[in-house]
ZADO-1210 file (C-alpha; in nm, 4 decimals, padded with zeros to 6 digits):
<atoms>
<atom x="-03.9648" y="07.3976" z="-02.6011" code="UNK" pos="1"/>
<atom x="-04.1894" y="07.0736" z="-02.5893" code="UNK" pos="2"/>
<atom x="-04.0405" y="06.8703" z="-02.8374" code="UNK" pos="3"/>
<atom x="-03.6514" y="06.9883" z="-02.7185" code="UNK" pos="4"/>
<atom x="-03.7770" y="06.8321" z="-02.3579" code="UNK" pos="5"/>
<atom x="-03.9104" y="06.5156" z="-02.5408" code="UNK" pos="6"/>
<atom x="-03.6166" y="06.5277" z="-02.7399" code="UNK" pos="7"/>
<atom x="-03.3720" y="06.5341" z="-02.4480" code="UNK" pos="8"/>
<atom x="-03.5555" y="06.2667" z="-02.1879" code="UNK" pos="9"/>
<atom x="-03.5681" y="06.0449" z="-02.4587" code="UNK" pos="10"/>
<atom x="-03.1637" y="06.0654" z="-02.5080" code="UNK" pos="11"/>
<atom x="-03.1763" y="05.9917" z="-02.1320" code="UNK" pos="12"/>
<atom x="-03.3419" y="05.6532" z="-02.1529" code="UNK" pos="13"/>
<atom x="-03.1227" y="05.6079" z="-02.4209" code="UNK" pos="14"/>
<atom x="-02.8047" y="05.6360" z="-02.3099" code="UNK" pos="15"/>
<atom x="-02.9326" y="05.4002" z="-01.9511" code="UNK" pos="16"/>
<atom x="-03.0053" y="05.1624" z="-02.2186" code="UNK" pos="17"/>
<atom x="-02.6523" y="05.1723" z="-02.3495" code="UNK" pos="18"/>
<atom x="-02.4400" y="05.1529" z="-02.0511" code="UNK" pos="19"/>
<atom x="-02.6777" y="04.8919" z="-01.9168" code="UNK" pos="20"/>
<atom x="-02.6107" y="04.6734" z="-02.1873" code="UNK" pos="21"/>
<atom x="-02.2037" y="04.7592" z="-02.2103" code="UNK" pos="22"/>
<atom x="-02.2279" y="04.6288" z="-01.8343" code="UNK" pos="23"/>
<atom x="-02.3702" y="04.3179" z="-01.9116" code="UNK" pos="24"/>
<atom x="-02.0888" y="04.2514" z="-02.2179" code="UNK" pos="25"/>
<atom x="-01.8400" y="04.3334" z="-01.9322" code="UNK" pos="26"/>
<atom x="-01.9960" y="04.1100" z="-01.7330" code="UNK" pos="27"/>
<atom x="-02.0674" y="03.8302" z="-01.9970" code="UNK" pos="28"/>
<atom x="-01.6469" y="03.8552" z="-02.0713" code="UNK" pos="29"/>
<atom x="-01.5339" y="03.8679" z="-01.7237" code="UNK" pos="30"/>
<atom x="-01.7329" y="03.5478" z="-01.6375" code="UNK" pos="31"/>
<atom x="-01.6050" y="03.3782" z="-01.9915" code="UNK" pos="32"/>
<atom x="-01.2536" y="03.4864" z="-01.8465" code="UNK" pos="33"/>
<atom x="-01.2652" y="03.3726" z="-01.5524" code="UNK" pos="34"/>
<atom x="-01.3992" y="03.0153" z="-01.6475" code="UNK" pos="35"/>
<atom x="-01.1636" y="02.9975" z="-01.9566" code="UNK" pos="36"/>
<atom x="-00.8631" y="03.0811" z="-01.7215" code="UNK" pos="37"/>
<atom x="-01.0169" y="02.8145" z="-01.4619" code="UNK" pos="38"/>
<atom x="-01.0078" y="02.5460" z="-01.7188" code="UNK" pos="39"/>
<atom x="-00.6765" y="02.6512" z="-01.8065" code="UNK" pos="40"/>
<atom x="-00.5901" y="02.6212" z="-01.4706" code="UNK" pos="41"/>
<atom x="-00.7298" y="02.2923" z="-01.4401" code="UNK" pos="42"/>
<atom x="-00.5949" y="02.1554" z="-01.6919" code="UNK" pos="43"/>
<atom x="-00.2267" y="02.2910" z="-01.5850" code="UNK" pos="44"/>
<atom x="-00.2401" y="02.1285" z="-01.2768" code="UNK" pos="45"/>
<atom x="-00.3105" y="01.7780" z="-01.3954" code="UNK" pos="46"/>
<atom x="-00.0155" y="01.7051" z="-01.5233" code="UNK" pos="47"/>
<atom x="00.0988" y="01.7858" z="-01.1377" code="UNK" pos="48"/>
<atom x="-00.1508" y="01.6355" z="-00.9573" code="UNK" pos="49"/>
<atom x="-00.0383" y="01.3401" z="-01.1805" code="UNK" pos="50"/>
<atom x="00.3103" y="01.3500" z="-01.1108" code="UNK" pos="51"/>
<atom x="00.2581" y="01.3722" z="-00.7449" code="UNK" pos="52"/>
<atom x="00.0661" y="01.0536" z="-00.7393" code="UNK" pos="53"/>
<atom x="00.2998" y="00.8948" z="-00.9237" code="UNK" pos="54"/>
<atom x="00.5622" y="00.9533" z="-00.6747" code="UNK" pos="55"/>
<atom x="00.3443" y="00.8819" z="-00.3697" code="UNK" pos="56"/>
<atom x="00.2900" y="00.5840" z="-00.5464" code="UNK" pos="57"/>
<atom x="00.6547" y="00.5058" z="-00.5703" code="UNK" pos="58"/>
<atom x="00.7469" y="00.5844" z="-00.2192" code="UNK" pos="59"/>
<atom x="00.4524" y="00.3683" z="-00.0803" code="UNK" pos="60"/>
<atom x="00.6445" y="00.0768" z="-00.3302" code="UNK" pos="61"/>
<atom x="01.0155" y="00.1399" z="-00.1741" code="UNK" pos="62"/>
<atom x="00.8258" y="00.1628" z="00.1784" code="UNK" pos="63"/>
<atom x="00.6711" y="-00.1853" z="00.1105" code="UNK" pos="64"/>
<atom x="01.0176" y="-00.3183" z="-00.0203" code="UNK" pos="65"/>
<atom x="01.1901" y="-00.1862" z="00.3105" code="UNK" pos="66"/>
<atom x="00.9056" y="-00.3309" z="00.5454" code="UNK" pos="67"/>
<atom x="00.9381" y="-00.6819" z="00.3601" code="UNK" pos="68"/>
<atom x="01.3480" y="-00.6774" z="00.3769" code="UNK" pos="69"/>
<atom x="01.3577" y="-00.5766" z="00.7438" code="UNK" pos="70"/>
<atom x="01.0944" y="-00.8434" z="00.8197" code="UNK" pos="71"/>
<atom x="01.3298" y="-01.1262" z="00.6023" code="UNK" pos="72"/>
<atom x="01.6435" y="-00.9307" z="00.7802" code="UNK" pos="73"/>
<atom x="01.4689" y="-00.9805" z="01.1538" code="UNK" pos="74"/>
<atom x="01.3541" y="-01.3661" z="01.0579" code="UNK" pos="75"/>
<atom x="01.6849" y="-01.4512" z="01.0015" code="UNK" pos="76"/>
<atom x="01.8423" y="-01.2805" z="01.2948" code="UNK" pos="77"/>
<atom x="01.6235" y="-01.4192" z="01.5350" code="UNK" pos="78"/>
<atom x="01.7782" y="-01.7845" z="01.4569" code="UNK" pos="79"/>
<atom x="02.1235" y="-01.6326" z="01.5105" code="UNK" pos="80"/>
<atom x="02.3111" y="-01.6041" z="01.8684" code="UNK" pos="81"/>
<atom x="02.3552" y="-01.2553" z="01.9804" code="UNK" pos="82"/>
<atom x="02.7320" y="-01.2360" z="01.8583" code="UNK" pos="83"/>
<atom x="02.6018" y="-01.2935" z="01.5049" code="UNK" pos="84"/>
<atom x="02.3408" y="-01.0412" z="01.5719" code="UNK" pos="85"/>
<atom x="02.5376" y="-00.7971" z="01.6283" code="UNK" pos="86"/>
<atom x="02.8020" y="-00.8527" z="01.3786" code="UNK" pos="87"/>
<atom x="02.5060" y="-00.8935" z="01.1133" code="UNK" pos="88"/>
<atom x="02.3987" y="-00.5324" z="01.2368" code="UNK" pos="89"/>
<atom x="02.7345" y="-00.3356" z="01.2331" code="UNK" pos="90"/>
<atom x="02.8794" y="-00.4769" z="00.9062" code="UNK" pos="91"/>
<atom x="02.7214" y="-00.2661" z="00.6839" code="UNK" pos="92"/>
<atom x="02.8776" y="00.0554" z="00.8910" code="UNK" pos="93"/>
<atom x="03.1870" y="-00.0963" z="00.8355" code="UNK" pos="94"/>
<atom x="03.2259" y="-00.1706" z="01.2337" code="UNK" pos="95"/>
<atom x="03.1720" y="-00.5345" z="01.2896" code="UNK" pos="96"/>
<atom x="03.5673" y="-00.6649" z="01.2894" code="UNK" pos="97"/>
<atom x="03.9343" y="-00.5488" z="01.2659" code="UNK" pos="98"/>
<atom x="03.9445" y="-00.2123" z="01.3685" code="UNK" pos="99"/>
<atom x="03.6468" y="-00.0809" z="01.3164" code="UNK" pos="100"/>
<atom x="03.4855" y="-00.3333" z="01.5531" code="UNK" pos="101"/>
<atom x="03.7758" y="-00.2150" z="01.7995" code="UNK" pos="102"/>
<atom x="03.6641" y="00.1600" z="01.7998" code="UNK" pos="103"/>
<atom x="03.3068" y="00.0246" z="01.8082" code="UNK" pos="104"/>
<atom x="03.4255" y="-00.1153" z="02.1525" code="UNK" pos="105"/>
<atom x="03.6489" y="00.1701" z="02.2456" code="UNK" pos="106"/>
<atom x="03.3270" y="00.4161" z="02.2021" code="UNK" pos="107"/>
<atom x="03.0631" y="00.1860" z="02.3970" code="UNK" pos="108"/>
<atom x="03.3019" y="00.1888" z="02.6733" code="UNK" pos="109"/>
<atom x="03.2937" y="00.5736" z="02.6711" code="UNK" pos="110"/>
<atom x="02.9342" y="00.5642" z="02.6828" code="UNK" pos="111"/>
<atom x="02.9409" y="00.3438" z="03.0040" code="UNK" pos="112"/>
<atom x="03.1614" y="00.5861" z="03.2139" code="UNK" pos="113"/>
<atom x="02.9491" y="00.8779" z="03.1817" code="UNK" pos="114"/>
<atom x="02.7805" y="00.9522" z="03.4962" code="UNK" pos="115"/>
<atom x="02.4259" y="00.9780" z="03.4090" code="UNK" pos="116"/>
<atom x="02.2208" y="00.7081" z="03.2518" code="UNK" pos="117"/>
<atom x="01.9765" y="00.8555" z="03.0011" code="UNK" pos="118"/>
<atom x="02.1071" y="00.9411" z="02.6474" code="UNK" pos="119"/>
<atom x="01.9264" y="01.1597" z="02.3893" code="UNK" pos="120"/>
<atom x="01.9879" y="01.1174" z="02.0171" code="UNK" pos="121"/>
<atom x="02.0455" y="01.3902" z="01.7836" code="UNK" pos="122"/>
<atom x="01.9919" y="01.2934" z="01.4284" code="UNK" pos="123"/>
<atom x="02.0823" y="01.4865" z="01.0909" code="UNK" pos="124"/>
<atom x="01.7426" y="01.4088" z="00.8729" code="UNK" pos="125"/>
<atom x="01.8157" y="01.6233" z="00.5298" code="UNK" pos="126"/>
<atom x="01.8592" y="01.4332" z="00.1948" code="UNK" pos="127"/>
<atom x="02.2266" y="01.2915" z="00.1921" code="UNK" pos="128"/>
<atom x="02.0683" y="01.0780" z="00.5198" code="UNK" pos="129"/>
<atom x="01.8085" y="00.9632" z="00.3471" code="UNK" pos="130"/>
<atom x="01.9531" y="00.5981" z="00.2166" code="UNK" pos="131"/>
<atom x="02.1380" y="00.5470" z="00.5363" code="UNK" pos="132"/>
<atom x="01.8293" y="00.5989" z="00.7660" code="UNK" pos="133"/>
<atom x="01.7180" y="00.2394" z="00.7138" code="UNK" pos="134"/>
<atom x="02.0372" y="00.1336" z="00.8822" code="UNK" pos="135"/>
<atom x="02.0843" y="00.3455" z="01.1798" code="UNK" pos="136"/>
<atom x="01.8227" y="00.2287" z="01.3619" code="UNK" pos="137"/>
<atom x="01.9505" y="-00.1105" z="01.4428" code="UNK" pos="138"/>
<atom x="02.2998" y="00.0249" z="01.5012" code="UNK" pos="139"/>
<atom x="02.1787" y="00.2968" z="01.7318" code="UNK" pos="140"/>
<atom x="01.9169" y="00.0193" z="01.9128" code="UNK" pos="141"/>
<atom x="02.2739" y="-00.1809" z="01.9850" code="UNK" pos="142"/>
<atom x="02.4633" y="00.0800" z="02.0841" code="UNK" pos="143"/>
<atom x="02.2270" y="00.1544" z="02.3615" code="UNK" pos="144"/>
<atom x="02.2115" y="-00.1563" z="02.4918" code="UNK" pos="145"/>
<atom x="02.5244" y="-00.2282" z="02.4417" code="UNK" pos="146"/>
<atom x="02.6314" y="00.1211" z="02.6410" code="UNK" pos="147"/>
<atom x="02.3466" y="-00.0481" z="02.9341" code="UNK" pos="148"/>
<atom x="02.1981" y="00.3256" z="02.8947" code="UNK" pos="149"/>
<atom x="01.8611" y="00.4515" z="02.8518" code="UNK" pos="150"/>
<atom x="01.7026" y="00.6150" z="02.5497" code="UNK" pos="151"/>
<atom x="01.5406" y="00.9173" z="02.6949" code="UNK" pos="152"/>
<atom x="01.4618" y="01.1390" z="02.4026" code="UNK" pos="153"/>
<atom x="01.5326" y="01.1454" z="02.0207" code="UNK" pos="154"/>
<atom x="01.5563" y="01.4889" z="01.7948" code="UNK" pos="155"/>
<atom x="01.6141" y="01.5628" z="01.4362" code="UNK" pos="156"/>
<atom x="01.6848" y="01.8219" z="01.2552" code="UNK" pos="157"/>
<atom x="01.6717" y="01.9508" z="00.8683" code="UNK" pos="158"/>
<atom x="01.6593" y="02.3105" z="00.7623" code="UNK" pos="159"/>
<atom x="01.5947" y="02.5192" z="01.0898" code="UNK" pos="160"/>
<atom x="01.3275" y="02.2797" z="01.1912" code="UNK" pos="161"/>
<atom x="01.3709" y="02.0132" z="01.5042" code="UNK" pos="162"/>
<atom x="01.1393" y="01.8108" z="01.6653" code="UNK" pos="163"/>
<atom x="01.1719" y="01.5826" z="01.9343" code="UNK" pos="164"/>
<atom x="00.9917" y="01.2495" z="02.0655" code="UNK" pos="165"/>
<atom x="01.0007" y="01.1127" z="02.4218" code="UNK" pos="166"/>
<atom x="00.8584" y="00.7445" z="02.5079" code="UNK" pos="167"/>
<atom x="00.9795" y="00.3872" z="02.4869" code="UNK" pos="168"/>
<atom x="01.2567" y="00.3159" z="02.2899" code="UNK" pos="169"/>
<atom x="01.0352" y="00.1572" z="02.0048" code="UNK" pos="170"/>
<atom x="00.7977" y="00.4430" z="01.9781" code="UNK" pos="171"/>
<atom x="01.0564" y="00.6982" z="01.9551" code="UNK" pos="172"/>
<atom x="01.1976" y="00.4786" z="01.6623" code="UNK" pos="173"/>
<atom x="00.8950" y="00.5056" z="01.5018" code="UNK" pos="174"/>
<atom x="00.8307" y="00.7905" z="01.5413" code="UNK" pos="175"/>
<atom x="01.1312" y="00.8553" z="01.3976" code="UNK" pos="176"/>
<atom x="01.1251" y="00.7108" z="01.0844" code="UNK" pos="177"/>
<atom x="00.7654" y="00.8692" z="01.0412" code="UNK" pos="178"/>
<atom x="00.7911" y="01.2047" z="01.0992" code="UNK" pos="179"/>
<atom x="01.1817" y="01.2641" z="01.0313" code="UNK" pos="180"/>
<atom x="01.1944" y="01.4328" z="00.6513" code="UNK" pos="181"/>
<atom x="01.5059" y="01.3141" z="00.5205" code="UNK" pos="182"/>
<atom x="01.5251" y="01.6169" z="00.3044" code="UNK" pos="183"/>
<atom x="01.7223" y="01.9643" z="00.2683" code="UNK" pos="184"/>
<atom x="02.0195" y="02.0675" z="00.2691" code="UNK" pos="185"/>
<atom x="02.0816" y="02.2606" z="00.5488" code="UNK" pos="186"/>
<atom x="02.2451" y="02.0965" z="00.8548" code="UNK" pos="187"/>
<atom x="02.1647" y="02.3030" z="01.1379" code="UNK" pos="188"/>
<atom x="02.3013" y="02.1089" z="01.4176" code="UNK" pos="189"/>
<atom x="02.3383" y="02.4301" z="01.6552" code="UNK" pos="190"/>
<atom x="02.0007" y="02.4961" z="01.6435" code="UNK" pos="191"/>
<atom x="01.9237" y="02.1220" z="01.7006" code="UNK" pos="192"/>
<atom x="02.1044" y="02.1532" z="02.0182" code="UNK" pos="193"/>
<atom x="01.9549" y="02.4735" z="02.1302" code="UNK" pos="194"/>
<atom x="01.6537" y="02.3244" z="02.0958" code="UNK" pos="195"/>
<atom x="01.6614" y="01.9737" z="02.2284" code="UNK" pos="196"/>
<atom x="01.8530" y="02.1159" z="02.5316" code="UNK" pos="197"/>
<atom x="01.4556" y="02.3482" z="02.5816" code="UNK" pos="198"/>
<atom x="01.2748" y="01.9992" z="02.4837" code="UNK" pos="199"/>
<atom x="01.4070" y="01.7950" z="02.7612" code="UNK" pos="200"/>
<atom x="01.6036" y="01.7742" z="03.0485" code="UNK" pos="201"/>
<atom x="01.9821" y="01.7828" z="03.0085" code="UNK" pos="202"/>
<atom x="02.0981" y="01.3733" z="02.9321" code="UNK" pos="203"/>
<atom x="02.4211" y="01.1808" z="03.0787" code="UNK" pos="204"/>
<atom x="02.5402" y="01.2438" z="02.6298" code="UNK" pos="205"/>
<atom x="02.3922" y="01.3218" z="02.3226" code="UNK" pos="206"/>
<atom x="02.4240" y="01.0933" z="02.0391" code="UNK" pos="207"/>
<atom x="02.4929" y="01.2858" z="01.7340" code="UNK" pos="208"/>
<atom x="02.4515" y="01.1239" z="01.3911" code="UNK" pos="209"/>
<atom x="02.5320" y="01.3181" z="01.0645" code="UNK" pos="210"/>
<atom x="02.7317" y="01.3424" z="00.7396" code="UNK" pos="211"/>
<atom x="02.8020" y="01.6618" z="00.7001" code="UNK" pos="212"/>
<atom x="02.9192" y="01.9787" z="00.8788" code="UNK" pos="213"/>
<atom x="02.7078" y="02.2255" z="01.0757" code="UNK" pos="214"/>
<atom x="02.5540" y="02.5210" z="00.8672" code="UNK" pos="215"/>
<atom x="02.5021" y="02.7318" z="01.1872" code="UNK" pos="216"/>
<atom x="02.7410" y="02.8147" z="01.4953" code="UNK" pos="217"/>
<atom x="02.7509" y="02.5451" z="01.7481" code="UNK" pos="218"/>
<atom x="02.7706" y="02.6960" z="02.0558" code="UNK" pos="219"/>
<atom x="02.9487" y="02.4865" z="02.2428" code="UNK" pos="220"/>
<atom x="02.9992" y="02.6276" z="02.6019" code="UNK" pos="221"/>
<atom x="02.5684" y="02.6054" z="02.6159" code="UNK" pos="222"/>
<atom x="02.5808" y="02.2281" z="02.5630" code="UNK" pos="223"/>
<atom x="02.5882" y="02.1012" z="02.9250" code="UNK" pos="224"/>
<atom x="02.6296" y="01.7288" z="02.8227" code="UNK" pos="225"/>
<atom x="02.9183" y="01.5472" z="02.6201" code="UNK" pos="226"/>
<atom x="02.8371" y="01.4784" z="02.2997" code="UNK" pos="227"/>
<atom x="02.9489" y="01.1483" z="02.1344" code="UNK" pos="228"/>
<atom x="02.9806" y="01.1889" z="01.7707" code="UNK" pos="229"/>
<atom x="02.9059" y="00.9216" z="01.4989" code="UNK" pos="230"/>
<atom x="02.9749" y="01.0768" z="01.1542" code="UNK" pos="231"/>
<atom x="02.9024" y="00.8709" z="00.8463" code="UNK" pos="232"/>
<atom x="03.1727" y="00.8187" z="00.5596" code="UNK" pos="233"/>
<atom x="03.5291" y="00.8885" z="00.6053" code="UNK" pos="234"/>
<atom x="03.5803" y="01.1059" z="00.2904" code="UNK" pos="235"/>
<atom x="03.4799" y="01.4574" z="00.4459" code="UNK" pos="236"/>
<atom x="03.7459" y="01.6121" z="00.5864" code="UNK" pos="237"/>
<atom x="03.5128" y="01.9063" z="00.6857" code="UNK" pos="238"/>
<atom x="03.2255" y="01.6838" z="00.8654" code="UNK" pos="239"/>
<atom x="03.4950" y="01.4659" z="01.0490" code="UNK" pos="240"/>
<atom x="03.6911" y="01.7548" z="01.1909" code="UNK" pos="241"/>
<atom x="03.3982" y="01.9492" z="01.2963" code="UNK" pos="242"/>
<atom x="03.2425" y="01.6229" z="01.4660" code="UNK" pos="243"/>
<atom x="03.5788" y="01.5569" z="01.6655" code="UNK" pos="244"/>
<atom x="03.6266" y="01.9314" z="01.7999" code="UNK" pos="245"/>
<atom x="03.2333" y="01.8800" z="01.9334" code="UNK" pos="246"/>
<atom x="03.3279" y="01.5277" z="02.0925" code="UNK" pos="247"/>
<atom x="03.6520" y="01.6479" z="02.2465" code="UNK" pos="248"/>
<atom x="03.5142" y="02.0328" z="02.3553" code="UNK" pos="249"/>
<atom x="03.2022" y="01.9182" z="02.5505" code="UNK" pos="250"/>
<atom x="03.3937" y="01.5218" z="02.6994" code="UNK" pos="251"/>
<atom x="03.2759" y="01.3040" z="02.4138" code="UNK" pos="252"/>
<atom x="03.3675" y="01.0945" z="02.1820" code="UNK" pos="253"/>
<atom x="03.4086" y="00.9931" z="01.8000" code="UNK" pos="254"/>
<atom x="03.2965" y="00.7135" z="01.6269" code="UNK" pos="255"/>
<atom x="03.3289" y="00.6883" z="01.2293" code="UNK" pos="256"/>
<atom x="03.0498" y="00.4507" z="01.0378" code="UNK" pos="257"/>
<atom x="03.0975" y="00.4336" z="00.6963" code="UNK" pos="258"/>
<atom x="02.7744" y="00.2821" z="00.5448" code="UNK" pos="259"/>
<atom x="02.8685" y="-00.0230" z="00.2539" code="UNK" pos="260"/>
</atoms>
């Protein structure tokens, strides 16, 4: 009876031994796993984290390009008159003579009989906007002081999202051109509206600027100010007949720009 007792506790100890040292290979290959898969992780993402610099790298290039040709473009404007100005402005939207410089004149005039005197810009800022960005903000700057308005608030939009900026007519510009995406591809202009109309008090008109058609209903009846359209490019059928009907249904007015 002894020696089966001795026989069995020693089994005991044994088989402790056993699963204390299968733990520790478990453990040992779980923590080779994990720092194999980390290195393979690692080394995965470089290539990205690469990439990504690259193109930060890039942009901060083009930005630097932009910044020096709008500081050449505003050297040489400031030894032109104001007519030249202008004309050196609108040309590349196709509206500085003949008839687009007409409708031009046609639209600031609407501008000037609304009632109120505070306009709010609505701006499409998805992808297809993103080369004509650079040259909508002198236009726009002309138009309101051409129109003798005041810029009281700006909005964009891009994929369900809208924000909008308040402030002098500069920092809303910059603004602007800083935190506006220019990327998607969803033109949600009736949730732009919804939105800007919560943002701010109602304007004398919107400005809205866009190339393409709404991807959600516009309601239109809820828009308590006219809306004076600019759509860019005159070869979308779809975008130009949608921005008329939103002109003419809430007492604004269209104004094509196509962008050279």
């Amino acid at each position: 009876m002894k020696d089966r007792r001795k026989f069995t506790y020693t089994n005991v100890h044994e088989s402790f031994s056993d699963v204390a040292l299968l733990m520790l290979a478990t453990f040992i290959f779980l923590l080779v796993t994990i720092l194999i898969t980390s290195r393979v992780a690692e080394e995965d993402q470089l290539p990205k984290l690469k990439e990504k610099v690259a193109k930060l790298e890039q942009q901060l290039e083009m930005s630097g390009s932009d910044m020096d040709r709008l500081i050449g473009e505003m050297d040489e404007m400031a030894k032109m008159d104001s007519e030249s100005q202008m004309k050196k402005v609108l040309k590349p939207a196709g509206l500085a003579e003949g008839e687009g410089r007409k409708d031009f004149e046609i639209f600031i005039e609407g501008l000037k009989k609304i009632p109120g005197k505070e306009l709010h810009l609505v701006i499409d800022a998805t992808g297809s906007m993103h080369g004509a960005s650079h040259f909508l903000i002198p236009i726009l700057r002309v138009i309101v002081t051409r129109s003798g308005k005041h810029l009281d608030a700006v909005t964009w939009f891009s994929d369900g999202i809208a924000r909008t900026y308040t402030g002098s007519m500069g920092e809303m510009f910059d603004m602007l051109m800083q935190g506006a995406p220019f990327i998607g591809n969803n033109e949600t202009i009736g949730d732009a509206f919804r939105r800007a109309a919560k943002n701010t008090r109602a304007p004398g008109a919107y400005l809205l600027i866009g190339d393409e058609p709404s991807d959600d209903q516009i309601l239109y009846s809820q828009i308590e100010s006219p809306v004076f359209t600019l759509p860019l490019g005159r070869s979308n059928p779809p975008t130009l007949a949608e921005y008329k009907t939103l002109s003419e249904k809430t007492g604004g007015m269209m104004l094509q720009m196509q962008f050279k």
